[in-house]
N, C-alpha and C positions, 0 to 999 in steps of 0.2 A: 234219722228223722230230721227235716230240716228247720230250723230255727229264725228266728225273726221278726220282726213288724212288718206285715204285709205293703201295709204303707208307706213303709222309710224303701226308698227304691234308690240304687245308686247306677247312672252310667257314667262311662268310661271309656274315654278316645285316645288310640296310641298315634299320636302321631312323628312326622318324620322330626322334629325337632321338639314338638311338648307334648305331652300325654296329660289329655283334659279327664278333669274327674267334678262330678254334678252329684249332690244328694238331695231326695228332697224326698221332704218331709210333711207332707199333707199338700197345708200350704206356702209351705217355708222353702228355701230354696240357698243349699249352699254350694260355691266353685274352690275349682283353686286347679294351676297349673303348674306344673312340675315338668324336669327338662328328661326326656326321654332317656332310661337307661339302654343302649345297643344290645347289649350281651347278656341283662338281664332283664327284659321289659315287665315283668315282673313286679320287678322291684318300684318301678314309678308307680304303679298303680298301689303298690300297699303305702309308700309314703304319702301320695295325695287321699287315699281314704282315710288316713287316721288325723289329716290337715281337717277334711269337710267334718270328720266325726266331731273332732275335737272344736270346731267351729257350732254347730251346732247340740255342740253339749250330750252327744250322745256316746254309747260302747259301738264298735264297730259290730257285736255279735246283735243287735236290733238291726241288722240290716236285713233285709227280707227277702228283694230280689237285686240281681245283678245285670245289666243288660250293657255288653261290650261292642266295638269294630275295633277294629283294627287296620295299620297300614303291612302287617307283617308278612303277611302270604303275596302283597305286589312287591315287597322289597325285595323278597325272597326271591321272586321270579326275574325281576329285574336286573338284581346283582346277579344272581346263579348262584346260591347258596344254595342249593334244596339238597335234597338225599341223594344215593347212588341209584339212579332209576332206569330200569329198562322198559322196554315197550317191545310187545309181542302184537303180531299184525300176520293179516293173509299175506302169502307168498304172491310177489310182485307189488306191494305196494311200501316196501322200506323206506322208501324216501319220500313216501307224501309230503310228511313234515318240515322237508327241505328243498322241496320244486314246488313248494307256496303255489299260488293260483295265476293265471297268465297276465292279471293287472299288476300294473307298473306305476306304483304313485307318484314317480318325478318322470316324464315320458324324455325328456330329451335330457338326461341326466347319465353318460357312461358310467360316471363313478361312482352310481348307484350302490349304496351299502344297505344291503339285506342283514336282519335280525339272524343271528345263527340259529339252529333251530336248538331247542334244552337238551335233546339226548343227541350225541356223536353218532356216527354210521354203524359203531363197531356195538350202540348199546342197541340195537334195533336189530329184534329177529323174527322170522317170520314160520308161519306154520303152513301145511297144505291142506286147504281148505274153502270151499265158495258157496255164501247164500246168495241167490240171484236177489234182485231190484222188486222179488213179490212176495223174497222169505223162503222158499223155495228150499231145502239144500240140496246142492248142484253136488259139493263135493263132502265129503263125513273126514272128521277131525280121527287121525289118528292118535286113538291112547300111546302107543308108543312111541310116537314122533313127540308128542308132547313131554311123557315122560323123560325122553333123553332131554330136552330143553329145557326144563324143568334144571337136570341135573349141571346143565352148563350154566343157567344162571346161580345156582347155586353156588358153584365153583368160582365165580367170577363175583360172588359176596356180596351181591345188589339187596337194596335193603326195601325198596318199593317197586312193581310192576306195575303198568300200565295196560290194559289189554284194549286193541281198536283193529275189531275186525268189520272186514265189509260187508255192510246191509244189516248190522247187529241189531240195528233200532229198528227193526225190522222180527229177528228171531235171536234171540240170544243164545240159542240153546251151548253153542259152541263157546262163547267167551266165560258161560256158567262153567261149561267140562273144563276149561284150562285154570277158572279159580279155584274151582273144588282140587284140581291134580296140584296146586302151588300150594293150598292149603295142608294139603294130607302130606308134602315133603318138607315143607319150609313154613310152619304155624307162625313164623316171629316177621313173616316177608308182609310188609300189603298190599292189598291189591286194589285195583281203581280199574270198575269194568266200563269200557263207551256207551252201554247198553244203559247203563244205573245215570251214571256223573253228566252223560249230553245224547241221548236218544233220538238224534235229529240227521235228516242225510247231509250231505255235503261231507265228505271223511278230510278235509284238508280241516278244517273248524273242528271238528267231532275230536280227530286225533289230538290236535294243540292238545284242546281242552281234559281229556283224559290225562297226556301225560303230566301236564300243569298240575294237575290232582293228585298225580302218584308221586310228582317231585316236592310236593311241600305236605304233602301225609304226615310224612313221620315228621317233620318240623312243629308243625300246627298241632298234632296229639302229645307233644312232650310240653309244648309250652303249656297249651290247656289243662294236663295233668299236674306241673307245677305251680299254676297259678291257681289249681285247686287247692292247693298242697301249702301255699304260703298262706292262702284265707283262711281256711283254717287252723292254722298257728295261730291267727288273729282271733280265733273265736268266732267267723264270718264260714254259717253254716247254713246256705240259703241258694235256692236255685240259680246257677247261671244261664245266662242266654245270648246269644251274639247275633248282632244286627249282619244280614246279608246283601248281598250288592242290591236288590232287588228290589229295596227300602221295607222289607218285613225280617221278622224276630221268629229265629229257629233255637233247637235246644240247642245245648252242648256237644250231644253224641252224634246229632245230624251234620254239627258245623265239623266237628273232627273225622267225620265218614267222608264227608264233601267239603272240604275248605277250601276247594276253589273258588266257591260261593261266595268270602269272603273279601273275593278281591273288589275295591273299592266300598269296603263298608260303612268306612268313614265321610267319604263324601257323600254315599246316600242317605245316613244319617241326617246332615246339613239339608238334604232337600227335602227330607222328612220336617221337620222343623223350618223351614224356610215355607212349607204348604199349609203347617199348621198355624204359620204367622195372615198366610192369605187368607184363609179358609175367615179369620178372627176377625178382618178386615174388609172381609166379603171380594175382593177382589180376584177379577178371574185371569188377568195376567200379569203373571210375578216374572223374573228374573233374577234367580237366588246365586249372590256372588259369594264363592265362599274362598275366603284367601287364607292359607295358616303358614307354616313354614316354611314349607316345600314346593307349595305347588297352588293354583288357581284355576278354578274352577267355575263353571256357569251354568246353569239347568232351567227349563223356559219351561213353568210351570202354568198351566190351563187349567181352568174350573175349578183351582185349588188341587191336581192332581199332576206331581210330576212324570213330565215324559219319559217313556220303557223301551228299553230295547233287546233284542237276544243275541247280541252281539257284540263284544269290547274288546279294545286292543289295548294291549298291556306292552311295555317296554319296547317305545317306540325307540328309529334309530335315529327319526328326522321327529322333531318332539310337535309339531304341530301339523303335520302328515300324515291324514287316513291312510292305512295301507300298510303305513313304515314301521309296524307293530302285530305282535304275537296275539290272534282273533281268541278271545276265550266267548264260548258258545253260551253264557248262562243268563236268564232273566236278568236285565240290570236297569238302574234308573241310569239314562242318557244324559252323559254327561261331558262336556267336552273342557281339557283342558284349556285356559287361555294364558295363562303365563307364569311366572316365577312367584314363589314365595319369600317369607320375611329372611330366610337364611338362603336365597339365590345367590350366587356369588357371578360379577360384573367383570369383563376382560375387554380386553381392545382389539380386533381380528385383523385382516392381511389388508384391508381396506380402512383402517384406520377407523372404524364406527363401534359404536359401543354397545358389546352383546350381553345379556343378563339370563344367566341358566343353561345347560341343565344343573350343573354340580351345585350342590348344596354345601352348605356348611353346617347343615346339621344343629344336633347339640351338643355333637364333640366335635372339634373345639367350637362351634359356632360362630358368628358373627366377628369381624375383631373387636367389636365394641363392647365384649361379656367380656373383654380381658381373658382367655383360656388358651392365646396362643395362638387364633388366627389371623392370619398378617392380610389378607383376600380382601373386598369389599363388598360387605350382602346390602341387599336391599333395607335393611333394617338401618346398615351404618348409613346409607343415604338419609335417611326418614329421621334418623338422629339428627344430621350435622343439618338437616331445614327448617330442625325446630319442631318436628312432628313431635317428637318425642320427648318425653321427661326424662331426666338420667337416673333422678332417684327413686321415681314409682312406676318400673316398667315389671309389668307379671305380679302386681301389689306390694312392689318393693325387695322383691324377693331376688333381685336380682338388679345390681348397680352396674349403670354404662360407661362407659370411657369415650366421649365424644374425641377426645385428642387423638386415641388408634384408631377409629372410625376416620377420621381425618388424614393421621397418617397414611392410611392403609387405601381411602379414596386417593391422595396426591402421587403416591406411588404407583398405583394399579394404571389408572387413570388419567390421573393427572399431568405427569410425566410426559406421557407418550402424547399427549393430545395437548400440550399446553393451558393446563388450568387447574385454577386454583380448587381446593376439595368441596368448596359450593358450588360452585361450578360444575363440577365432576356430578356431585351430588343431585343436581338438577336436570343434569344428562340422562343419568341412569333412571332415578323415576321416570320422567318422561319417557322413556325405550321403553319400559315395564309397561308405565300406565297404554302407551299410544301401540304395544302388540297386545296388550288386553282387549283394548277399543277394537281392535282391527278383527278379533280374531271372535269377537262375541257378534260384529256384524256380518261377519262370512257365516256362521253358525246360523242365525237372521233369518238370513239371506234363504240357507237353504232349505229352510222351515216354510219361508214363505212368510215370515212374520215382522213387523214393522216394529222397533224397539220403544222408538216416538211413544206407542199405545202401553208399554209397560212401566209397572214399579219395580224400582228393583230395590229384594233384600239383603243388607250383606253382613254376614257372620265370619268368623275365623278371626285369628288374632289380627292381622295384618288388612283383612277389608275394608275399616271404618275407614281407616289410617288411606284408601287409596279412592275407595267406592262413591266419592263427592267427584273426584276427578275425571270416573268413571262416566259419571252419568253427563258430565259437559260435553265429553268428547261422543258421546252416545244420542244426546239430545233427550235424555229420558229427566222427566220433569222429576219424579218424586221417587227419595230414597227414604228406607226405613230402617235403622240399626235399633231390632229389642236387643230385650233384656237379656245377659249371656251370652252377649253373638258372640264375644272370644271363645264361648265353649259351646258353642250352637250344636254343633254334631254332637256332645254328647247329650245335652238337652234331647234333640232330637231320638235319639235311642229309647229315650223316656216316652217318647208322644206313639212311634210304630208300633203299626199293630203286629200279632203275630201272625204270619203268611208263609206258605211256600206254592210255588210255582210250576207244576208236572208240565212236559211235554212229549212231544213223541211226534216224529215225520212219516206220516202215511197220506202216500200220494195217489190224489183222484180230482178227475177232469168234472165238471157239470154235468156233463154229456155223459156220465157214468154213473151218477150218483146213485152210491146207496146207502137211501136214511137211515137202516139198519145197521150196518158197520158203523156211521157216523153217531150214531144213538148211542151204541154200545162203545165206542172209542171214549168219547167225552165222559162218558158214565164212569170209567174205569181210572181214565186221567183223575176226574174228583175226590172217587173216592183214595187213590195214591196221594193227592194232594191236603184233603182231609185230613189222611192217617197220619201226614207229619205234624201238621198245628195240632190234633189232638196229646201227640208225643208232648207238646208246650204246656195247653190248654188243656184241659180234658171240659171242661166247663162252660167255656164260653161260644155264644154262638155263632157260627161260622157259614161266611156268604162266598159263594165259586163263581170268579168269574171268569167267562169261558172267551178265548177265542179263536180264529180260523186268518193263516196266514195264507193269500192268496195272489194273485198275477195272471194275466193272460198268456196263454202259451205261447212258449217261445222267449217270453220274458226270462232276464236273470234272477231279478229278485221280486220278494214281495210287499206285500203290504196288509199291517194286522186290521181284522175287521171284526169287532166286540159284537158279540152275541148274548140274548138275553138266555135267562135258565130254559126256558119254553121253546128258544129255536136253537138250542142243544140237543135237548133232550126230545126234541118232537120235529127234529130238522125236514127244511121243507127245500128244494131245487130252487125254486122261482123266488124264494124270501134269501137264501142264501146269495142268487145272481144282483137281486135289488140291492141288497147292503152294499155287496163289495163296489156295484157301480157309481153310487151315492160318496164312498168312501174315494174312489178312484180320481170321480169329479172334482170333489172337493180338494182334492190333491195337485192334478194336472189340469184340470178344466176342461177334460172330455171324457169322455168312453170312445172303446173301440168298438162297433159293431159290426156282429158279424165272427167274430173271434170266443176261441172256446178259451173257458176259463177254472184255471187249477186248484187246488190247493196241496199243500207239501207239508208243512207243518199246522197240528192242532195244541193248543197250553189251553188248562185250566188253573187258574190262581185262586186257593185258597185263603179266607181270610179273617179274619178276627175284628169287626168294628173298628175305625178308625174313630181317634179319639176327637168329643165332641167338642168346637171352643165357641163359646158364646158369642156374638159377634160383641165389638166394644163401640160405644157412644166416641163418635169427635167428641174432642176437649173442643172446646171455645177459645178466641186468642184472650186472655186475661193479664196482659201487661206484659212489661219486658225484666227477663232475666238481669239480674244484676250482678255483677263481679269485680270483683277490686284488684284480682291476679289478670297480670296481662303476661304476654309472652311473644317473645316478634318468630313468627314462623311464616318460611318460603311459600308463596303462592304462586304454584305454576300456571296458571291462564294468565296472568301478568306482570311474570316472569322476574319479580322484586321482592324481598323480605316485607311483611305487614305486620301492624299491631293488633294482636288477636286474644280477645278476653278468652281466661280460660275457666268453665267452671265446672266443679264437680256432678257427677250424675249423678248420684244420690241426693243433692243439692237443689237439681234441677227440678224445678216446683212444676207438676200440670197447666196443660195452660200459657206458661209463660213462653216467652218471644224470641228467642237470639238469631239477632242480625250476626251472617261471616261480614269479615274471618275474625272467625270464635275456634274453638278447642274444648271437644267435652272427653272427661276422663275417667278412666273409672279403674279398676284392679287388673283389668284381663285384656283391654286393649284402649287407643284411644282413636274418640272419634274429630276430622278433621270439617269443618264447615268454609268452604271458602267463601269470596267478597262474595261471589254471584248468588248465594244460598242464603236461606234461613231457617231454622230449626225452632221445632217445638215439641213440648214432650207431651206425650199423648198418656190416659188414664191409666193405661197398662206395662206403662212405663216405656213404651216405644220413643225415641228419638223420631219425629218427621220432618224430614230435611226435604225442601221443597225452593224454587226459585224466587227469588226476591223479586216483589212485586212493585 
């Protein structure tokens, strides 16, 4: 029976270099971060709970619920740590997963380097068997042929199977018969069917995504098992739950059935929490920068609801290259990387210019500035040696800088090769950082169709405050907003998602064909699957479907999602379905095509649980100027000289009150940076509003 105060809720954010932990307690609110353990991650989550417990005066068994993401199942796939996995497929399609699709995302590029695909040739086998493109079966699965396949992957000691036969999303009957025959020979093997994990056509997508699922299965079910297994030694006997790429909250046994779903859970977290800051604000376009470790990130939120997509790529080969990346097939909040994190490590290339990322430095050994042995130069030792940073209360102290190996480690890397001194160096490399962040959230813009000018942007993660003033010069975006926790946003944000899952399924029909009977009963059955999982969560709370219909005119590659109400689900009409998609279309391209028949291919129904409600909050009034007596000279890149910049505490920082940059506000979990052109005011909710000097 599970145990707890319903109201004491803790999340918890693994990430590539700190693992953020958030409790809170009604209305109380306690962080604390901790440097990620590699080989037991585990282990950071039980030391930073007993940090917030012990912070807020409580036993860790009052915890009530638990609501996790994770970066484990992208590293996983990333590195190629997964299990020993095989993939079974119709006879003639072994190689989908490695003759990718005929786009080329560098075109005039010979030395084009392709993603290898997760399984070798020799782990891919195929069975005799064909459902046609209507469900059809063309050809019947032999038991025997199976059975013997069966017995060679057995023999060959695979610990997870993937099965992705053609048209399954379609009839499964045949991917069922080959789990049921792995099950009755091999009980200890698991299986990940294409039919269950991505039920959508396109097998080059479909495939990834399956095997993606059978390669971090057993990774993802052993750590969830021992991070059950350590809470409860702690006396922490309360529900888990893990946040999904998708920005909603599934159980435990869903996330260990389908962990693929986990990939990117942490940054949807952050735009969970970056929409809950709009929503509170009223404003209907954000752009939520969420910068931590490793990696940066940007999501171009509307009406208070971050942008969706059914498609991500994971372990790209060129890092800012649609294409140059492994497609995983599942509901996710659209998010595009823009550049390096606080632990990116800076080199000098064949052209003598200064590149930042991919390789990280992690939290072993990390930054050279933690003193642990790395000699490299991360973004963090930059942000050191300009003054951004304090030596003695970076992570609330927890952890003392060494500006001098930050220094050294800048004049060597750097410095050397390029003649200059490690400020120098150091002004380089942010600048490269800030100015492919700028570049890469305006092509994102661009393709949106969306004018940046017209946005606020939020920015959470340890490392955003610290860049996201610099962000918004180079962007021309008037007003930044750094709340409360933005070093730990994403896991705050775990706290705010509702609980959701998202069903889908590809069944293809022209207008010209339509029948609102299949479509009635299609969407009807997608709900209730999507239902049945939040209920697995929730059994209690009420729950809104929302439904839609991905569509294109024939001929077209791809589509475009167009939201339907529960009434033209459930009572679908031809001529109400042709108006949406052409309204949608317009407002996309600036025409319709007339005269052209028009498809659909995939339908998703999203269930969902109330997203939580935030009051709007009153502007503060300007009521005087902040006052400080600590100053601090830190580097200001728009005018490229050291400045003297008050610094004052945020807990400090009265309502109301005024600060003119270049200022410096700080606080336990990251610090925020105001340059000359800026001025900041903290708002009743304890928001930082950083806005242009008037």
């Amino acid at each position: 029976m599970a145990t707890g105060n319903p109201h004491v809720r803790l999340g918890v954010d693994i990430g590539g270099t700190f693992t953020d932990v958030v409790l809170e307690t009604g209305s109380e609110q306690f962080s604390t971060k901790v440097l990620t353990t590699y080989g037991a991650p585990e282990d950071a989550i039980i030391d930073g709970l007993k940090q917030v417990c012990a912070k807020a005066s409580i036993e860790p068994s009052e915890i009530g619920q638990i609501i996790h993401g994770t970066t484990l199942a992208t590293n996983a796939l990333i590195e190629r740590r997964g299990a020993r996995t095989a993939l079974i497929t119709t006879e003639g399609f072994r190689d989908v997963i490695e003759m990718r699709t005929e786009s080329r995302f560098e075109q005039y590029d010979l030395d084009l380097t392709l993603p290898e695909p997760l399984l070798a040739r020799h782990q891919r086998f195929t069975v005799t068997e064909r459902i046609s493109a209507r469900g059809e079966v063309l050809i019947e699965l032999d038991p025997k042929e199976v059975e013997s396949l069966v017995g060679r992957i057995k023999e060959a000691g695979y610990e997870s199977v993937a099965v992705g036969l053609i048209h399954s999303y379609l009839n499964n009957k045949h991917e069922n018969l080959i789990r049921d025959a792995i099950n009755a020979k091999l009980p200890d093997v698991m299986v990940s069917l294409s039919s269950e994990v991505s039920p959508q056509m396109r097998e080059y997508e479909r495939f990834n995504t399956v095997v993606a699922n059978a390669y971090i299965k057993p990774l993802m079910k052993s750590y969830l098992g021992r991070l059950q297994g350590e809470l409860k030694k702690q006396q922490v006997d309360c529900p888990i739950f893990l946040m999904h790429s998708g920005g909603g909250i599934i159980s435990l046994e869903s996330a260990a059935e389908f962990p693929v779903r986990l990939v990117e859970s942490g940054p949807a977290g952050g735009a969970v929490f970056a929409a809950n800051i709009a929503s509170r604000y009223g404003l209907d376009k954000v752009l939520s920068f969420d910068m931590g470790g490793t990696t940066a990130k940007i999501c171009l939120i509307k009406n208070q609801t971050p942008k969706t997509s059914r498609v991500f790529e994971v372990a790209r080969t060129y890092r800012f290259k649609k294409g140059s990346g492994m497609p995983i097939s599942i509901p996710v909040i659209d998010m595009v990387e823009i550049g390096a994190g606080g632990g990116s490590l800076a080199s000098v290339d064949a052209m003598r210019q200064i590149r930042v990322g991919p390789h990280s430095a992690g939290s072993e050994p990390g930054p050279a500035c933690y003193g642990r042995g790395g000699d490299k130069p991360a973004v963090t030792d930059a942000d050191l040696v300009l003054g951004k940073l304090d030596p003695d209360n970076f992570a609330g102290g927890s952890i003392s800088l060494h500006a001098d190996e930050s220094a050294k480690a800048l004049e060597a890397v750097l410095g050397e090769p390029l003649g200059m001194d490690a400020q120098t160096a150091a002004y380089g490399l942010v600048e490269v950082v800030d100015e492919n962040m700028a570049n890469a959230a305006r092509v994102h813009a661009v393709e949106n169709g969306e004018d940046l000018a017209e946005y606020t942007m939020i920015a959470f993660g340890g490392a955003a405050p610290l860049h996201a003033s610099r962000l918004c010069e180079k962007l021309g975006v008037e007003r930044l907003l750094v709340p409360p926790g933005a070093g730990v946003g994403s896991a705050i944000g775990f706290l705010r998602a509702p609980f959701s899952f998202e069903a889908n399924r590809s069944h293809y029909m022209k207008l010209s064909d339509f029948d609102a009977d299949v479509v009635s009963q299609l969407l009807s059955e997608l709900s209730d699957e999507a239902t049945a999982f939040v209920r697995s969560c929730d059994a209690d709370a009420p729950i809104a479907s929302e439904f839609k219909a991905y569509m294109r005119y024939s001929g077209q590659g791809w589509e475009i999602p167009v939201s339907l109400t529960s009434e033209q689900a459930l009572n679908p009409d031809v001529q109400t379905y042709q108006a949406l998609f052409e309204a949608d279309y317009a407002a996309l391209f600036g025409r319709v095509v007339d005269g052209m028949d028009i498809e659909i291919t995939v339908w998703a129904v999203n269930a969902t649980t109330p997203s939580q409600v935030e009051e709007p909050i009153a502007l503060a009034d300007v009521n005087g100027v902040a006052q400080s007596d600590v100053r601090r000279r830190v580097f200001d890149a728009a005018v490229g000289e050291n400045v003297d910049a008050a610094v004052v505490l945020r807990d400090e920082f009265e309502t109301g009150k005024l600060l003119k940059g270049p200022a410096i506000v700080t606080e336990d979990e990251t610090t925020i940076i105001v340059p000359q052109s800026r001025e900041a005011m903290r708002q009743s909710d304890g928001c930082i509003d950083i806005t242009v000097q008037g």
